[in-house]
C-alpha positions as CSV (number, residue, x, y, z in Angstrom):
1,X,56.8,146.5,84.0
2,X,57.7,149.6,81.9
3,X,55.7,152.8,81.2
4,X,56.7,154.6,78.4
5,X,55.9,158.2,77.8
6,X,56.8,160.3,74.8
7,X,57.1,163.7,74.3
8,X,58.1,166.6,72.1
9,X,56.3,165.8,68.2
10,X,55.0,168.9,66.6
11,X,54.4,170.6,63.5
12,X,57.9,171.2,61.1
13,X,58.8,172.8,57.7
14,X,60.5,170.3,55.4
15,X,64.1,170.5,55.9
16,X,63.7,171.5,59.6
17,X,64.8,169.2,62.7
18,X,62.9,168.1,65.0
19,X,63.5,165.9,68.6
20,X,61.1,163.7,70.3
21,X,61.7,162.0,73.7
22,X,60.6,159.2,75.5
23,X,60.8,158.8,79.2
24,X,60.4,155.6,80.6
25,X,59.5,154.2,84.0
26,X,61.2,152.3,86.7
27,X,64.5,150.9,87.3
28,X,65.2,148.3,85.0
29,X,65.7,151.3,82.1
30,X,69.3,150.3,81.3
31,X,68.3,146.6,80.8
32,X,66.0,147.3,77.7
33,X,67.1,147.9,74.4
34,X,65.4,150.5,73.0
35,X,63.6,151.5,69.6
36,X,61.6,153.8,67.5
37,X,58.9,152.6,65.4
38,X,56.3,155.0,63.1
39,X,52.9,154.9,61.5
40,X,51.3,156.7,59.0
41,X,47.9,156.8,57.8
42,X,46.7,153.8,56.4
43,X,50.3,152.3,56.5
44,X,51.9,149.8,58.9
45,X,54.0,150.7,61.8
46,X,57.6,151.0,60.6
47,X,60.6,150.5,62.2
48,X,63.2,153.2,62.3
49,X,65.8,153.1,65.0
50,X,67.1,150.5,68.2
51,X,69.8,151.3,70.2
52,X,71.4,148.8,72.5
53,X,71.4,148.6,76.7
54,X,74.5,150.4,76.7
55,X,74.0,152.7,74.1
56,X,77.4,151.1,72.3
57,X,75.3,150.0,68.8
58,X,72.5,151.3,66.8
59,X,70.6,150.3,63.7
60,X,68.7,152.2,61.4
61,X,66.0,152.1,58.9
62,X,67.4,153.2,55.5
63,X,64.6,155.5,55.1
64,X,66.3,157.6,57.9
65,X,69.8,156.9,57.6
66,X,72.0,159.8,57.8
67,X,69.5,162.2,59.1
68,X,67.9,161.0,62.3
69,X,69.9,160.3,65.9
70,X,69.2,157.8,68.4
71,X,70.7,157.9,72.2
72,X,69.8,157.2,75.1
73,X,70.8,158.3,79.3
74,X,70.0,155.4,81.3
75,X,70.9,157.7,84.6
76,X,67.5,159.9,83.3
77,X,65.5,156.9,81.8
78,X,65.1,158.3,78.8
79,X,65.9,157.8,74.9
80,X,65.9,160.5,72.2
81,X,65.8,160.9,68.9
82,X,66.7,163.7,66.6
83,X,65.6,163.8,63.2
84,X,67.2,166.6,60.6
85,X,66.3,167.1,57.0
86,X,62.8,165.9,57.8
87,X,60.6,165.3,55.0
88,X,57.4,165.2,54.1
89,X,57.0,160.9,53.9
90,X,58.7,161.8,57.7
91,X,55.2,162.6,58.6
92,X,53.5,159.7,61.3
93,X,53.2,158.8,64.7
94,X,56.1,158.1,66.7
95,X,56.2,155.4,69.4
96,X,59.1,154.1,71.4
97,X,58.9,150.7,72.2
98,X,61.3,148.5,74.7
99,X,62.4,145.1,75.3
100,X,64.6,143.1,77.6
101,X,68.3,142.8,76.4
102,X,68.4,139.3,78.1
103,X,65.2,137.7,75.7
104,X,66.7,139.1,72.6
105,X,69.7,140.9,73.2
106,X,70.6,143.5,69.5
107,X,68.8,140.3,67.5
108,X,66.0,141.4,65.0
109,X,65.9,144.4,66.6
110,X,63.7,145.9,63.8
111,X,60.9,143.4,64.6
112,X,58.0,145.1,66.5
113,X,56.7,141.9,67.8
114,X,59.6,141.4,69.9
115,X,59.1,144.5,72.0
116,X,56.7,143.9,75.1
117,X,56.9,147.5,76.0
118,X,54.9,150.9,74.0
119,X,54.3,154.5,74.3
120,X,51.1,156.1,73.2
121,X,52.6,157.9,70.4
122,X,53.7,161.2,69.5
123,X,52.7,163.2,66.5
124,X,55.2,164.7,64.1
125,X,54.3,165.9,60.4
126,X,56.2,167.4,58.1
127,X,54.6,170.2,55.8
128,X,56.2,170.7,52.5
């Protein structure tokens, strides 16, 4: 079992950065690959990053290509992500999510239904 706690959404300008983090229980933490999905109002959740176990391979949404950063430090169970050149459609809730690297492995990593594990969420908006 794996709790997942974000942390560190807030209120930014366009064009600002921002870095949210997500802190996650026990001691399995470097056996999960990792990800960041978002929702918006009255959209579905989105996929926007995964990183792998080992932090050695990423994968990112197009959307957020280029601007946002995810890593990981399994020795402080916890994966970040930095996001520069935010924009406005940037704006959602942002929820880390986890999964076991031996049921999938880096496979359809952008696939929400193949993470067991969720945060509550973490607010960031964007104001133009």
């Amino acid at each position: 079992q794996v709790q997942l706690v974000e942390s560190g959404g807030g209120l930014v300008q366009a064009g600002g950065s921002l870095s949210v983090s997500c802190a996650a229980s026990g001691r399995t933490f470097s056996t999960y690959t990792m990800a960041w999905f978002r929702q918006a109002p009255r959209k579905e959740r989105e996929f926007v990053t995964a990183i792998t176990w080992s932090g050695d391979n990423t994968n990112y949404a197009d959307s957020v290509k280029g601007r946002f950063t995810i890593s990981r430090d399994n020795a402080k169970n916890t994966v970040y992500l930095q996001m520069n050149s935010l924009k406005p459609e940037d704006t959602a809730i942002y929820y880390c999510a986890a999964r076991s690297r031996f049921t999938y492995g880096f496979y359809d990593n952008p696939n929400p239904t193949t993470y067991a594990y969720w945060g509550q969420g973490t607010q960031v908006t964007v104001s133009s």
